[in-house]
C-alpha positions in Angstrom: -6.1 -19.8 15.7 -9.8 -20.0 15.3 -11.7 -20.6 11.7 -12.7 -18.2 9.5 -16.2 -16.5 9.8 -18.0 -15.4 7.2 -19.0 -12.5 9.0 -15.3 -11.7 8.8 -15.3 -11.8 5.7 -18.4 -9.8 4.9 -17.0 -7.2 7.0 -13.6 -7.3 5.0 -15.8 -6.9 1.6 -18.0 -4.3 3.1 -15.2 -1.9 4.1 -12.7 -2.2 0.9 -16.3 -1.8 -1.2 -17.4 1.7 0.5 -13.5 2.8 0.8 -12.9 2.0 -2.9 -16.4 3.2 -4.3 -15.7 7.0 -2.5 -12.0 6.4 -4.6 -13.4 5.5 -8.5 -16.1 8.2 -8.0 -13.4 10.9 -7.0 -10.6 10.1 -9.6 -12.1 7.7 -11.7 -11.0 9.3 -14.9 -7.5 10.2 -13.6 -7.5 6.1 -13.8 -5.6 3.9 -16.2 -8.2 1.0 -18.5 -7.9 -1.9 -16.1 -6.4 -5.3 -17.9 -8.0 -7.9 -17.6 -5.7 -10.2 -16.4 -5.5 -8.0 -13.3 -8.3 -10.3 -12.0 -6.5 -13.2 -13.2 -3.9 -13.5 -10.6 -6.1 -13.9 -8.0 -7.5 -17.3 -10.1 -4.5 -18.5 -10.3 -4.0 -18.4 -6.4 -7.2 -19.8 -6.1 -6.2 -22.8 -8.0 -3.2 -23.1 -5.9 -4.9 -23.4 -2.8 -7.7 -25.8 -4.4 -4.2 -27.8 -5.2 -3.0 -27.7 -1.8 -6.3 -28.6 -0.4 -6.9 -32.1 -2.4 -2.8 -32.9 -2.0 -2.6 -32.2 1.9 -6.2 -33.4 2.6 -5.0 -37.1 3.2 -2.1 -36.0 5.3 -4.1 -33.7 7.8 -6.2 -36.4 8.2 -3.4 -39.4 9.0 -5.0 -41.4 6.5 -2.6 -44.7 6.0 -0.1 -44.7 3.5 0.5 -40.7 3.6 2.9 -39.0 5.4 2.0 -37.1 8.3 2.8 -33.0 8.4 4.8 -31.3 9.7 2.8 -29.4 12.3 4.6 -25.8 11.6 4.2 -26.6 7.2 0.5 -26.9 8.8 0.1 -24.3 10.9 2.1 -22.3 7.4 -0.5 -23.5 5.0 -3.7 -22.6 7.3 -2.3 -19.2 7.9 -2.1 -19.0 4.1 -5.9 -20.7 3.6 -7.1 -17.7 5.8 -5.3 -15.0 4.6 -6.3 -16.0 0.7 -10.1 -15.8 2.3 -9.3 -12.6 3.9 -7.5 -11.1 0.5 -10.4 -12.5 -1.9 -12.8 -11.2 0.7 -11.3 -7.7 0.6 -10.6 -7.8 -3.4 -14.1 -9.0 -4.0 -15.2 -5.9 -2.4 -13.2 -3.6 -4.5 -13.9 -5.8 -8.2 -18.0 -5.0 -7.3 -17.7 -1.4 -6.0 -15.9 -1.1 -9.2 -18.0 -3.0 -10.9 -21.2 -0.8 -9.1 -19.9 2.3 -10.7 -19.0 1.0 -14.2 -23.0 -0.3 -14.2 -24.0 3.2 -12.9 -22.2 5.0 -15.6 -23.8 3.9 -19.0 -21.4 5.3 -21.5 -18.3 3.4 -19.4 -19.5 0.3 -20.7 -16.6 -2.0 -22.0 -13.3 -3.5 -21.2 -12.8 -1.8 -17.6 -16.6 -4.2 -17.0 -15.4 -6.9 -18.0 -12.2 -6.5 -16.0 -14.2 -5.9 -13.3 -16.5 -9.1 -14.0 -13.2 -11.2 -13.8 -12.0 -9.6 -10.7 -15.1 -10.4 -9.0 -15.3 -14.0 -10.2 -12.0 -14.7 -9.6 -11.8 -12.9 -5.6 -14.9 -15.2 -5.2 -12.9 -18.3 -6.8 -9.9 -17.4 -4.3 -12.6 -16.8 -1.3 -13.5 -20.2 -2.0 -10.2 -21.9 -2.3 -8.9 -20.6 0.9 -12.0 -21.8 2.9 -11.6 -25.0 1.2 -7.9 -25.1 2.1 -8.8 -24.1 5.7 -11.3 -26.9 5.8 -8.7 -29.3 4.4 -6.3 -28.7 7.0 -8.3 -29.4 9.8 -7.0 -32.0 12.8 -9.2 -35.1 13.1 -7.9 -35.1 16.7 -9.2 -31.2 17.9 -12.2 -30.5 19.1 -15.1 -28.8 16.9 -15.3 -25.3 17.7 -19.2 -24.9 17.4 -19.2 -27.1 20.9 -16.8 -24.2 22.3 -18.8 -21.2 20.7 -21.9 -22.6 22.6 -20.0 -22.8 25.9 -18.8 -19.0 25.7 -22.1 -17.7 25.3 
């Protein structure tokens, strides 16, 4: 399993934000307001990983005095760190093409932007908390992979 690239998830955000913009400006008013706490969830996942990150940290690293992990809970939790990246990455794109059109439109102005705000922040906080996680569950003992991207090239 490699790391995640940003360029991965840039792509991710790309596509979900031109899929999703063609969507709202189709059936926008066939829509339901958007809560608020739609956008929410996402935080709360984000602070989950963050959690995960500082608690397991010590562990990846075999740091004396912690328990070392089990290497399938590991290879469970970084499959979870990327695919939080992946999912913020994809519902990042979706909260700003969302939050493109509510902008374009003046008169939409109001609770829909603000949910829209939320979702974005919080896609970006769970982005961030999966990378972190990722990072956090690295092996001391295994190689760096920028010495193996240099070698393929």
């Amino acid at each position: 399993m490699s790391y995640t690239r940003p360029r991965e998830l840039l792509g991710a955000a790309l596509l979900a934000a031109v899929l999703l913009y063609g969507v709202v400006q189709l059936s926008y008013g066939s829509l339901p307001p958007l809560p608020v706490a739609a956008g929410g969830v996402l935080l709360v996942v984000a602070i989950v990983d963050a959690v995960l990150a500082i608690v397991l940290r010590p562990r990846a690293k075999h740091r004396s005095g912690s328990e070392p992990l089990d290497p399938m809970m590991a290879t469970r939790i970084v499959a979870l760190a990327k695919a939080s990246s992946l999912a913020g990455a994809l519902m990042a794109g979706a909260w700003a093409s969302m939050l493109l059109y509510l902008l374009g439109e003046v008169r939409v102005f109001g609770s829909d932007t603000i949910a829209s705000v939320v979702g974005l922040l919080s896609a970006a906080a769970l982005i961030g908390g999966g990378l972190w996680l990722e990072w956090a569950m690295r092996n001391p003992d295994e190689p760096q992979e920028d010495d193996d991207d240099e070698a393929e090239r």
